[in-house]
C-alpha positions in Angstrom: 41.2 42.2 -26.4 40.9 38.7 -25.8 41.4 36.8 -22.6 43.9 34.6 -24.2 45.7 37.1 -27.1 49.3 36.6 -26.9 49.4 32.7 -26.1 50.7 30.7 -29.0 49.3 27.3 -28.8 50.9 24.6 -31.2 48.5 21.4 -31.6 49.4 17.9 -33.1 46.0 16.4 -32.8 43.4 14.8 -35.1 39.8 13.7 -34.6 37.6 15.2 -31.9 38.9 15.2 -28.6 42.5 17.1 -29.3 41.3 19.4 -31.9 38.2 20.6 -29.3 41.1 21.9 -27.1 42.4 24.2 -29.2 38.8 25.2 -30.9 38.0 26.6 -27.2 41.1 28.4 -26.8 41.2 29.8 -30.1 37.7 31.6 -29.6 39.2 32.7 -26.0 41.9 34.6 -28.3 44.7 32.1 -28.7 46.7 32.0 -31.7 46.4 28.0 -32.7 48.5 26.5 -35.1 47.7 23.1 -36.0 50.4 20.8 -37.6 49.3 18.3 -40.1 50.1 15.3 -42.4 51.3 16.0 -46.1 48.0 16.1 -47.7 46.3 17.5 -44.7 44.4 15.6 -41.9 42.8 12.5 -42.4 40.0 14.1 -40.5 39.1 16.3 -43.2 38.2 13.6 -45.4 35.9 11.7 -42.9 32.1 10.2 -44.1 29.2 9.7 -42.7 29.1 10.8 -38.6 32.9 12.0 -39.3 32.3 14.3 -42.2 31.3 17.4 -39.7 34.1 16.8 -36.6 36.6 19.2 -39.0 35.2 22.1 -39.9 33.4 22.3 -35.8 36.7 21.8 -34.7 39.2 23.2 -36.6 37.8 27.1 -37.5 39.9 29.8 -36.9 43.3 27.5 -36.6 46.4 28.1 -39.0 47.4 25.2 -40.7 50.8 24.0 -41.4 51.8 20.6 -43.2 54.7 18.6 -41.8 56.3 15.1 -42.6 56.7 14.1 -38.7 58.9 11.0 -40.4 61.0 13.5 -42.1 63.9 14.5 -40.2 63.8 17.8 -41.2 60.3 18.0 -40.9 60.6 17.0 -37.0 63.4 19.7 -36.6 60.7 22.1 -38.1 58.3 20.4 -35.6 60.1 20.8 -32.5 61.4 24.6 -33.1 57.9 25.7 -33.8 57.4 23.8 -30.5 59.8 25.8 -28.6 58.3 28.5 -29.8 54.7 28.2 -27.9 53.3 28.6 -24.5 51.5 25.2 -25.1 51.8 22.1 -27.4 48.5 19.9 -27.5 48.5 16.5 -28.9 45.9 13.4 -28.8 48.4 10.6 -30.5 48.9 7.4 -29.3 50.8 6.7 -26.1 54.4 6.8 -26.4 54.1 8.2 -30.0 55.6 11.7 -29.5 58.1 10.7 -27.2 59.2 8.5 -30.0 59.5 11.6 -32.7 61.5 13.4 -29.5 58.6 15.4 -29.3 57.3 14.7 -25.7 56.8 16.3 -22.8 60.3 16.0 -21.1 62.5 16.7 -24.5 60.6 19.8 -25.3 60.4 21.6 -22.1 63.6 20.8 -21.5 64.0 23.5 -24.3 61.1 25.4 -23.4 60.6 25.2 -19.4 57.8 27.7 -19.5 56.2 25.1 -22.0 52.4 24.0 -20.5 52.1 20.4 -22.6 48.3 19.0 -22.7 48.3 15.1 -23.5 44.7 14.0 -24.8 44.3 10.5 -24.3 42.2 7.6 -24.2 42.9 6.7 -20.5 44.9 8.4 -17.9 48.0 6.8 -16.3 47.1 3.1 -15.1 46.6 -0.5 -16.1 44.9 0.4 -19.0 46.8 2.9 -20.1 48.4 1.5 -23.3 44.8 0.6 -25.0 43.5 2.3 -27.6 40.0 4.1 -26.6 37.8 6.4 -28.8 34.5 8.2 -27.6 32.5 5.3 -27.9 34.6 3.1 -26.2 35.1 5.0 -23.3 31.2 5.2 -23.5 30.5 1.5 -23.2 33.4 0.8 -20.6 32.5 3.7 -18.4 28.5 2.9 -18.0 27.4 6.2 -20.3 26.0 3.8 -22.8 24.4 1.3 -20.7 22.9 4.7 -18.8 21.7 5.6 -22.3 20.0 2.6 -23.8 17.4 0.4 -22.8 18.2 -2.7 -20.5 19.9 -4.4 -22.4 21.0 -2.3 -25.1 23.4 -0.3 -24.5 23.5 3.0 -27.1 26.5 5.8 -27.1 25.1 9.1 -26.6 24.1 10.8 -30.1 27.3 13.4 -30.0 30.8 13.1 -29.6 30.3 14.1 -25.8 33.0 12.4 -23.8 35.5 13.7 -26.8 34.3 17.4 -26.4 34.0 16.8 -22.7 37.2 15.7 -22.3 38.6 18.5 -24.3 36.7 20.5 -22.2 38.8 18.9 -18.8 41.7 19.5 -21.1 40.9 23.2 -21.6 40.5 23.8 -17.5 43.8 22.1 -16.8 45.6 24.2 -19.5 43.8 27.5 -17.9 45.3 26.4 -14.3 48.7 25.8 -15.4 48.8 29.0 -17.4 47.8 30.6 -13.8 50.0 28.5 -11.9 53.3 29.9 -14.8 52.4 33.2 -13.6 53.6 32.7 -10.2 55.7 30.3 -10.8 57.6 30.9 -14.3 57.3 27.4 -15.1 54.9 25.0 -17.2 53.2 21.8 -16.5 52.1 18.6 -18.0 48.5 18.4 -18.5 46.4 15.5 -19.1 43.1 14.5 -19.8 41.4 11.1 -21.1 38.1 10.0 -22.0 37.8 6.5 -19.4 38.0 9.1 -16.7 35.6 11.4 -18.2 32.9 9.2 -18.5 33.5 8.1 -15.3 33.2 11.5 -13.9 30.0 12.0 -15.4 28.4 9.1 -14.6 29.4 9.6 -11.1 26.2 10.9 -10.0 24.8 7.3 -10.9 27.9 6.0 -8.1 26.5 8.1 -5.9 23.1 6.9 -5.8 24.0 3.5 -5.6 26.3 4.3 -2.6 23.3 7.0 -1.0 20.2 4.1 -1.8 22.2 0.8 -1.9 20.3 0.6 -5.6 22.2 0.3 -8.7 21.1 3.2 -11.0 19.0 2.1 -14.3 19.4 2.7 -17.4 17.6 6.2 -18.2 14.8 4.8 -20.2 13.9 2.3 -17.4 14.5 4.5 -14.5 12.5 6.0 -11.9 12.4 9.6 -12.3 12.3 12.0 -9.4 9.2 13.5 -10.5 6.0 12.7 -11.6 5.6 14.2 -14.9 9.3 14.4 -16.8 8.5 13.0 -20.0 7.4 13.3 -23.5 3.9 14.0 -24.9 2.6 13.0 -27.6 0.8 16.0 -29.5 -2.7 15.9 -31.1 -1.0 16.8 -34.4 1.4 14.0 -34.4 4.3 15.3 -32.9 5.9 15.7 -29.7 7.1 17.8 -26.8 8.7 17.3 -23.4 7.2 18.7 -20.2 8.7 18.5 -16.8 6.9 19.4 -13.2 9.9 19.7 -10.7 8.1 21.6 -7.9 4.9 21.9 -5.7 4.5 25.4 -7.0 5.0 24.2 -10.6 2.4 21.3 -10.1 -0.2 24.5 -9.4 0.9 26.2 -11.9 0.3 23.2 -14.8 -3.0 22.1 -13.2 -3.7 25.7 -13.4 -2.6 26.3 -16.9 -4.6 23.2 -18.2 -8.0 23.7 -16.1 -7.5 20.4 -14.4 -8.9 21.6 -11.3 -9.7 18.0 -10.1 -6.2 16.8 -9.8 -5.4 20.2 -7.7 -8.3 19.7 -5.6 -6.5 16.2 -4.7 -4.6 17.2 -1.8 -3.0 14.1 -1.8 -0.9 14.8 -4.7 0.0 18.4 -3.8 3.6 16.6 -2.9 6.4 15.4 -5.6 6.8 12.1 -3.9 3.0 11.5 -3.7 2.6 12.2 -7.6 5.8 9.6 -8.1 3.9 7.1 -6.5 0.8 8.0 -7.7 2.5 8.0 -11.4 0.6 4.9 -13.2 -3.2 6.4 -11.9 -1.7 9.8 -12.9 0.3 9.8 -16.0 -2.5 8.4 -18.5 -5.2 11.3 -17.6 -2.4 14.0 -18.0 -1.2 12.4 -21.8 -4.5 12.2 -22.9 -5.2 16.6 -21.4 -2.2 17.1 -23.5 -3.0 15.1 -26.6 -6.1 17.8 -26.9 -3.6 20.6 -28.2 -1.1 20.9 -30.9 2.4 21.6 -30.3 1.8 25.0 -31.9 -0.5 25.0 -28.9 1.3 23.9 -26.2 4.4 25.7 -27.1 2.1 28.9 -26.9 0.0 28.3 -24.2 3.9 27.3 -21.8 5.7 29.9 -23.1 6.4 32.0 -20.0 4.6 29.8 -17.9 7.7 29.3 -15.9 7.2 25.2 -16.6 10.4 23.4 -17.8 9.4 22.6 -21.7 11.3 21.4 -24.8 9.8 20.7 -28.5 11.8 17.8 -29.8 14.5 19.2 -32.3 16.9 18.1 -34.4 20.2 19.3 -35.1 19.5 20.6 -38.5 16.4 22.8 -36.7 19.0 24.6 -34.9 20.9 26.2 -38.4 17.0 28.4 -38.4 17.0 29.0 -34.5 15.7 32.4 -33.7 17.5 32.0 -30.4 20.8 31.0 -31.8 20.6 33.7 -34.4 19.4 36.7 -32.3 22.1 35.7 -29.9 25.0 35.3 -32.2 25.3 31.7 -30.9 25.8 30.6 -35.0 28.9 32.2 -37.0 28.9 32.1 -40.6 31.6 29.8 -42.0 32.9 29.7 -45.4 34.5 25.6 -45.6 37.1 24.5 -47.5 35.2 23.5 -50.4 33.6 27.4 -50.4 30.0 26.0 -49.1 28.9 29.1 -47.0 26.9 27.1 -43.4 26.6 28.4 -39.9 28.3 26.5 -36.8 28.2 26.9 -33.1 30.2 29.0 -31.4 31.8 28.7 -27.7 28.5 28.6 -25.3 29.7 31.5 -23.2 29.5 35.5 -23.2 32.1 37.8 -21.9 30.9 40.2 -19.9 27.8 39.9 -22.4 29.9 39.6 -25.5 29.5 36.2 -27.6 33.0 35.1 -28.9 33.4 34.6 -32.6 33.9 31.7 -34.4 36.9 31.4 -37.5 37.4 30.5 -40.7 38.4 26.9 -42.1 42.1 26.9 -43.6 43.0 25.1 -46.4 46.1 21.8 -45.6 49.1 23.8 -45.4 47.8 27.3 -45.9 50.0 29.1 -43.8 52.8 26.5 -44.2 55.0 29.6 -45.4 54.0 32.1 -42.6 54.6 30.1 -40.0 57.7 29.0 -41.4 58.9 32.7 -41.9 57.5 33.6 -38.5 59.8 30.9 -37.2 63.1 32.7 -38.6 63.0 30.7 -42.2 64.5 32.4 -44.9 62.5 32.0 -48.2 65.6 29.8 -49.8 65.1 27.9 -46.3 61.3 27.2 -47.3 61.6 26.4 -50.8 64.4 23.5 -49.5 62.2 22.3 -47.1 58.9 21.9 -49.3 61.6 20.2 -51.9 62.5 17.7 -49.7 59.0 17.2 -48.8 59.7 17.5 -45.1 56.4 20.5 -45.2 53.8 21.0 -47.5 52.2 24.5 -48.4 48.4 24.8 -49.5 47.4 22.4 -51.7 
């Protein structure tokens, strides 16, 4: 059983950020149906960057089709509303209180209803703008953080999407707890401005603990000596970090550089920071000796923080990931068979699963039928082309 088996989550969202919401819950156990557009979600027929945010978002959802500018379809749309524990949606502001699908009309059907807004900005000045990932990126400092001086560069994942999801997720979890004392749901919102400005708040608090502004990550000053990559003598690379006194023993130990241990003077963290320049070029040419194969080998178990530089495509062949069921098989819509992360957590050891892909409107007639539909009711309803079933 489930933590979440039982909850019937309803989810008008598209893209990233609404769509990760209900891809957490529905691994947690929660039934998600997700309403879509006649034809489906645009989402599903993204390019390029967009062409994986569907099937990593979307597995394991039912999916029912619905003209939201049909009045029948937005009666269908607000009864299957009243009939969940929590409606998610990421659409422009104002746009479901214009459908009568907001917040106050629908739990002033359903007062038990727990309504999670996903938005570009929370309540404010700036409210009203239309954000996306990398928007909230560049006004929020992540991509000035990221890039060079100078250049700034969104992160290379939809982070502050999934992340706000994520905040999304945790305020859904409190209200549900909050309804079981109280009998009543909550409005629960999340944005990506505030996101990003939550994450980059540890670089706020440096500038407020030092008085210095922090800089960009490829120009900063790291708190410790040896945090970088290394170039390999077979051409690649591979990151090493030395956060510790005991670790700095340990690495001059592991490499024979008996000289550099014998220096007393850098036996502190802050002394090797200083001592960086004089320090750095004798340890990347020590390293260049090996290959990666090498190093790998010779850190494993070493107890030093160490990292080969992957892609995401190394990950599908993982032995980690795939001893630890951390990939699910997924069949997608167009029947390729592929392997996709699943939520990064285990129950009380337990990895949860992942879910199939639906097809647009694939359980268009279920739902409907679950929702007290009569089959003559259906058949009028996809005639009138207020819903859609699989297409």
């Amino acid at each position: 059983m489930l933590p979440l088996a039982g909850i019937k989550i309803v989810e008008f969202t598209h893209m990233v950020m609404g769509p990760a919401v209900g891809a957490i819950l529905v691994e947690l156990g929660a039934e998600v149906i997700k309403v879509e557009a006649i034809g489906g979600d645009a989402t599903r027929r993204l390019l390029g960057s967009g062409a994986g945010y569907f099937p990593m978002y979307n597995r394991g959802k039912a999916s029912i089709c619905i003209d939201l500018k049909h009045p029948d379809g937005v009666a269908v749309a607000k009864r299957l509303a009243a009939s969940a524990d929590i409606v998610v949606e990421n659409f422009r502001p104002g746009a479901m209180d214009r459908l009568g699908l907001g917040y106050d009309a629908l739990r002033a059907e359903n007062p038990r209803l727990i309504y999670c807004s996903e938005k570009g900005f929370l309540p404010g000045p700036y409210e009203e703008r239309t954000a996306l990932d990398e928007v909230a990126q560049m006004m929020g400092g992540l991509a000035y953080m990221t890039g060079p001086p100078g250049r700034p560069l969104r992160a290379g994942a939809s982070v502050i999407d999934v992340a706000g999801g994520m905040f999304g997720v945790i305020g859904v979890l409190a209200a549900l707890e909050a309804r079981h004392r109280t009998g009543v749901g909550m409005h629960v919102q999340s944005a990506l401005f505030e996101t990003t400005a939550y994450l980059v708040g540890q670089h706020m608090a440096q500038k407020a603990a030092t008085g210095a502004a922090a800089a960009p990550m490829p120009a900063r000053v790291s708190a410790w000596a040896i945090y970088d990559v290394f170039e390999t003598a077979d051409a690649d690379q591979i990151f090493i970090g030395v956060v510790s006194d005991s670790q700095w023993q340990s690495f001059c130990a592991l490499f024979g550089l008996d000289d550099l241990w014998a220096d007393t003077e850098l036996r502190a963290n802050n002394a090797r920071v200083r001592a960086r320049d004089t320090l750095m070029p004798r340890v990347r040419a020590e390293l260049q000796r090996y290959t990666k194969a090498d190093l790998i080998a010779r850190l494993d178990g070493s107890g030093l923080p160490f990292a080969p530089i992957g892609r995401p495509e190394d990950l599908f062949d993982d032995p980690h990931l795939l001893a630890g069921q951390g990939l699910a098989p997924v069949t997608l819509v167009d029947g390729t068979q592929t392997l996709l992360p699943v939520l990064p957590i285990a129950l009380d050891g337990e990895r949860l699963g992942g879910g199939g892909l639906a097809a647009p409107g694939a359980d268009t007639a279920a739902v409907l039928t679950g929702l007290g539909y009569d089959a003559a009711a259906i058949t009028a309803l996809v005639a009138a082309g207020a819903v859609q079933a699989a297409v």
